[in-house]
N, C-alpha and C positions, 0 to 999 in steps of 0.2 A: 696820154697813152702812146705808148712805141709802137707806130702802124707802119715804119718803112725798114727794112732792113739791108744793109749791102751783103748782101749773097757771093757777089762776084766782084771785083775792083773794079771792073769796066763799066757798073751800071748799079743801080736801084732795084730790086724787087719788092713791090707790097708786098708784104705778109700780112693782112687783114684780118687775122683771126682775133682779133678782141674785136672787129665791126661786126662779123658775120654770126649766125646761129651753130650750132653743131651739127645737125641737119643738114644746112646749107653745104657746107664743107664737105657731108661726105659725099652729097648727089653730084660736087665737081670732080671727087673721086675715081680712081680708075674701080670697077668694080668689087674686086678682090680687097684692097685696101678696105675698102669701105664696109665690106664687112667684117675683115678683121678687127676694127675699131668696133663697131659697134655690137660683135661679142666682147671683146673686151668693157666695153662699157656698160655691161648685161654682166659683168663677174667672171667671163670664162678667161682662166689664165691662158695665154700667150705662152705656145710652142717654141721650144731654140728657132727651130725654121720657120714660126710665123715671123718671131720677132725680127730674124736675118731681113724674111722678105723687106718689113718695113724699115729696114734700115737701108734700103736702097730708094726712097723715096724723095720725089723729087718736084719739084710745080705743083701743084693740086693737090696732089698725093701728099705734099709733104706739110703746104698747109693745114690739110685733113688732120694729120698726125698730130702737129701744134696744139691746134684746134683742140681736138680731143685731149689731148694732154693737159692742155690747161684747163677745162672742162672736168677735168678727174680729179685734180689739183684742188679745183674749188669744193667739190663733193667729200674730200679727203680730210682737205687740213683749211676749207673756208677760205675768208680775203686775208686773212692774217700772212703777214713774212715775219719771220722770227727771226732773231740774230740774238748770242748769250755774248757781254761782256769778259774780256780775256788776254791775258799775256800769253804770244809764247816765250820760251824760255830755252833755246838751243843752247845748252850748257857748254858744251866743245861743237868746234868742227874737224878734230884730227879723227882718223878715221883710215879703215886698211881695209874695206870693202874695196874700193876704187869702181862706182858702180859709172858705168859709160853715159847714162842721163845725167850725171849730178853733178853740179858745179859748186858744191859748198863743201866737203871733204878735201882736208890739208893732212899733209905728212909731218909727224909731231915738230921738225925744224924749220916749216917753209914759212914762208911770212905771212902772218896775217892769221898763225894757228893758234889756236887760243882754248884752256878750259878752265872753268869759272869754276871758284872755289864755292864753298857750301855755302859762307856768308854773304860772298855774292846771288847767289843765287835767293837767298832767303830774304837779302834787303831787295832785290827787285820784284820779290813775290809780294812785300811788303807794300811796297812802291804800288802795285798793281792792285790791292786793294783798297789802299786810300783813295784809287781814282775809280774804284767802282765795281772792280772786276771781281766776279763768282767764280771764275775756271780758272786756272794756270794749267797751259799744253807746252808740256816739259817731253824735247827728245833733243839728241846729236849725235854726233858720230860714234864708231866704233874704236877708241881706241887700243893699241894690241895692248899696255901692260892696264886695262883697267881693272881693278876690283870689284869682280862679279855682285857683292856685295854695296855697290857705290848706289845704282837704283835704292834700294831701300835707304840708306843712309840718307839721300837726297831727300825721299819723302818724309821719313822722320823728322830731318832739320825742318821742314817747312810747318809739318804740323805742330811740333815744338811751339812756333810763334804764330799760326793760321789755321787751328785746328779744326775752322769751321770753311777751308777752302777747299775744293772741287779739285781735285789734282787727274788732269787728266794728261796720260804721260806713258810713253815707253812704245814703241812700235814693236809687233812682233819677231823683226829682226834682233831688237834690242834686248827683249825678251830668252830668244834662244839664246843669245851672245850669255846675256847672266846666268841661264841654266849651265851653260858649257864650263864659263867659270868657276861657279861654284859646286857644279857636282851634282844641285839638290834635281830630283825629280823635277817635270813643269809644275804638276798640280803641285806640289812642297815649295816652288818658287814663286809661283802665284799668291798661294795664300799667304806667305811672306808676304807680297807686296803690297796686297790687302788688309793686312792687317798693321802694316805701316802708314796706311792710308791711301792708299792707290784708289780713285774713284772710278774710271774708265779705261782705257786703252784705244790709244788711234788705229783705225785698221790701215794704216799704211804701208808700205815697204809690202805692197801688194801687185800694182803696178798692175800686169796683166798676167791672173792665175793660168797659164800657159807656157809648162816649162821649155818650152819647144823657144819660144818668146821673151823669156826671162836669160834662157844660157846666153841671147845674141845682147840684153841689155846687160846684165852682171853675171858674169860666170860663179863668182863668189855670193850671191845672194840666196835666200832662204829659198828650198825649192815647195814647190805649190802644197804639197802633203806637211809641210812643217807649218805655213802659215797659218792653213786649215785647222792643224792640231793646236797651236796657242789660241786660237782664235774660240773654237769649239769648247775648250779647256777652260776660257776664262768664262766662257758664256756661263758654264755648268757650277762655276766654283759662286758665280753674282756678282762677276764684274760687265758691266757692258760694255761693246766696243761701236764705233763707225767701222763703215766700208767704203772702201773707193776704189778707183779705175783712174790707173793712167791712161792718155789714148791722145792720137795725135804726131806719133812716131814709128814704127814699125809696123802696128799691127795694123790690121781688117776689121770691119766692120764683123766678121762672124767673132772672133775673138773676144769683142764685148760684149756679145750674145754668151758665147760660151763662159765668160764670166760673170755676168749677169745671173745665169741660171745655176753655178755654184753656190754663190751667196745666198737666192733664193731656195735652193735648199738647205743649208745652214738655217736659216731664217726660220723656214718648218722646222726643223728640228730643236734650235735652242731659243728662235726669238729673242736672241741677245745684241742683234742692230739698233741702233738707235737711229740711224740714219744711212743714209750712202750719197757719197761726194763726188761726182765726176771733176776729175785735175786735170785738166790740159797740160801738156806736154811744154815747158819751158826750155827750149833751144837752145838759145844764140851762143850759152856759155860751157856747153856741154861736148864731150870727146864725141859721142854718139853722132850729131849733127854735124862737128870740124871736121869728121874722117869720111862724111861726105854716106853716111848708112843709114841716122834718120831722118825723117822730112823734117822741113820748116815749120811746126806745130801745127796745129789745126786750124781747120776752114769755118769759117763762122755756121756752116751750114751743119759741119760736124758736132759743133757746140749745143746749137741748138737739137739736132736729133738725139745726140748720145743723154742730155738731160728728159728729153721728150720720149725717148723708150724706156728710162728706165723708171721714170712712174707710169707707166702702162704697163711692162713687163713686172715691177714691183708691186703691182695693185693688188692690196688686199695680205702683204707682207711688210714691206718696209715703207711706212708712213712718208717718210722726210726724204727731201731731197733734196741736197744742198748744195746752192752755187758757191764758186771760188771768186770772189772779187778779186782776190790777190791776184790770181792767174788771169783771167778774163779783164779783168778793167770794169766800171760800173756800168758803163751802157750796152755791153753783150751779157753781163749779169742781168739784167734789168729784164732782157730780150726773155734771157734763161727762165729766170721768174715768171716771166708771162707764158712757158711752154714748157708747165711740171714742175718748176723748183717753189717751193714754199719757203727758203730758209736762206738768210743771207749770210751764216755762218759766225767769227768772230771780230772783235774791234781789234783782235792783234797786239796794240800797242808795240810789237814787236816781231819781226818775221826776215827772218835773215838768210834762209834756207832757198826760199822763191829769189830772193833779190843777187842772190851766190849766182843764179844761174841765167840771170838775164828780167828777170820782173820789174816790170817800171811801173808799175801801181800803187806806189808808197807801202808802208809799215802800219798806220795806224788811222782810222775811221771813228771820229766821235759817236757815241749813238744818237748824239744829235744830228749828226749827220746821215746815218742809216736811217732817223727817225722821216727827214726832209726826202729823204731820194726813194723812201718805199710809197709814202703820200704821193710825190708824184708822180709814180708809177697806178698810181689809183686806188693802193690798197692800206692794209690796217698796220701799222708796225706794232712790235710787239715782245719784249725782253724777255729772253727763257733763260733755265738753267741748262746745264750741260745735258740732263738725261729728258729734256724739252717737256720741263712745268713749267707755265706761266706763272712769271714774276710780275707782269706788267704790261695791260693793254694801253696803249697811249689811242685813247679813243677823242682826244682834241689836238686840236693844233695848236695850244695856244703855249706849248714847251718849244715848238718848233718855228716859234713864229720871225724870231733874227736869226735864223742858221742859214747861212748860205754853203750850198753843195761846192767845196775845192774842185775844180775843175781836175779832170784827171785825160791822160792820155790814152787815146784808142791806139787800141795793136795796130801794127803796117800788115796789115795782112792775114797775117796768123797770129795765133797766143804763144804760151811758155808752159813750163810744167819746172816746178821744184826738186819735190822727193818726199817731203813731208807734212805733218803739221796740222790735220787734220784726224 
């Protein structure tokens, strides 16, 4: 079990919360804190301003918060961590957003631009099911002359030769782009693409629902009342979508309060989340970070809170909470899991969007590998689909018994953030 965490570069802090009781935790609590967890853990939803408060929690306080977080975690979703088998599939990266986080968007002649025809794209979906994969998470950039009409067409070719694959695909930026294109209405573009086979939608190109926030990262990006409405839209047509939160660059801790408690009313109203992903902020290759505007990604401390409120402030809405390996690396994922997260997300096989922007966590994770690294974490692994039905509890070890975990590199400090892919 992960009992020590580097908090700060100069030193070690325990974090003892798989030693201690729940109880224990809150009596070392500063007061206040200690009962806001333990209404929270009594069912009373958490205020914008409770959850601010606890977002400035720190020492004791902040163990408390762990604590309980992972304590809710197990009440929620049990020792299971889930991860579903999956390609992504960033079809182009040319793109005329020009968003100041993102380091995977090319101008249709610069090097290295590239957009994958349909038979490509169908023989690596192809590819991707002989090795196992249930989901394909299909998105890319914006290009200016594409045909509104190419989403559907993509999904078609694939069902043509996968009719039984999980297509989960198209962000709602991508979405507007193909309303624009084509003309048709959202809801008349939606059910298009449902009925070409669209199984989900990523809630990404969400970033921080704060258009105050969003003008200083992309002037050109969807503004908060457009994401909301594809978002809203697809819930009500019976598509589900995830939700996520960039953070780790511009904003404040109230910011992901204030976005938090959006989604969470979405949630009441259409219950069409399947999940919510905190993405840390991926730097090093990004304009945002060079011109010297955003920070150097997040603080391990961040990592852990911002997954740790948002199954507290999600309780009793959004089940799932899902770490990034890509962004984090496996041993602040691992941490994550131990403080709210139940779900270790995808095997990838391919992710080119984090690695554009500075990700040094590889592409692709065997679930034999996920199966090795959640056991030694203490708990159950466990293969879902994309809209999390269990496919497969692996309740022995004896599938995992020659798998050794690839060593992987810890951040210098901070983590990274992509733009997509979830």
């Amino acid at each position: 079990m992960l009992t020590t965490v580097d908090l700060n570069p100069a030193k070690k802090v325990d974090l003892h919360w798989n030693d201690i009781s729940m109880e224990q935790a809150w009596r070392q609590a500063s007061p206040v804190v200690a009962r806001l967890l333990e209404q929270t853990m009594a069912g009373m939803p958490l205020s914008a301003e409770e959850a601010v408060l606890l977002a400035q929690a720190d020492g004791a306080d902040l163990i408390a918060v762990l604590k309980t977080a992972d304590d809710l975690r197990q009440q929620v979703a049990g020792d299971r961590i889930t991860y579903v088998v999956n390609r992504n599939i960033n079809f182009t990266n040319i793109c005329i957003v020009g968003c100041r986080f993102c380091g995977f968007g090319r101008a249709p002649k610069a090097e290295g631009a590239y957009f994958l025809p349909l038979d490509e794209i169908v023989a690596r979906a192809v590819q991707a099911q002989e090795r196992g994969a249930t989901e394909l998470c299909i998105q890319g950039g914006l290009p200016r002359d594409m045909d509104g009409y190419h989403y559907r067409n993509i999904l078609l070719a694939i069902k043509a030769e996968l009719p039984d694959m999980h297509i989960h695909a198209f962000s709602p930026m991508e979405i507007i782009y193909g309303v624009e294109k084509t003309g048709l209405p959202l809801r008349e573009y939606l059910l298009m693409l449902k009925e070409a086979g669209l199984g989900s939608i990523p809630g990404t190109a969400a970033e921080v629902l704060d258009n105050d926030i969003r003008r200083l990262l992309s002037q050109n990006k969807l503004k908060v009342h457009q994401w909301v409405e594809v978002i809203k839209t697809a819930h009500q047509v019976g598509i589900p979508t995830t939700s996520t939160l960039m953070y780790g660059h511009i904003e404040e801790p109230r910011h992901w309060i204030r976005h938090m408690l959006l989604l969470r009313e979405i949630q009441a109203e259409t219950g069409g989340f399947t999940e919510f992903v905190p993405l840390a902020f991926i730097y090093e290759k990004t304009r945002l970070f060079q011109s010297g505007k955003g920070r150097a990604g997040s603080s391990l401390r961040e990592d852990l809170l911002v997954h740790a409120l948002a199954r507290l402030f999600f309780n009793g809405s959004i089940p799932n909470i899902q770490v990034s390996w890509v962004k984090l690396g496996f041993e602040v994922s691992i941490a994550c899991l131990q403080a709210g997260g139940n779900d270790f997300g995808g095997t990838l096989m391919e992710e080119s969007i984090s690695k554009s922007a500075g990700a040094t966590f590889g592409e692709y994770v065997s679930p034999e590998e996920f199966q090795a690294m959640i056991r030694n974490a203490g708990r159950v692994p466990a293969e879902r689909t994309t809209t999390y039905k269990l496919r497969r509890v692996f309740s022995s070890r004896d599938s995992e018994a020659a798998i050794r975990v690839r060593p992987q590199p810890m951040p210098a400090g901070h983590r990274h953030y992509s733009g997509t892919g979830y």
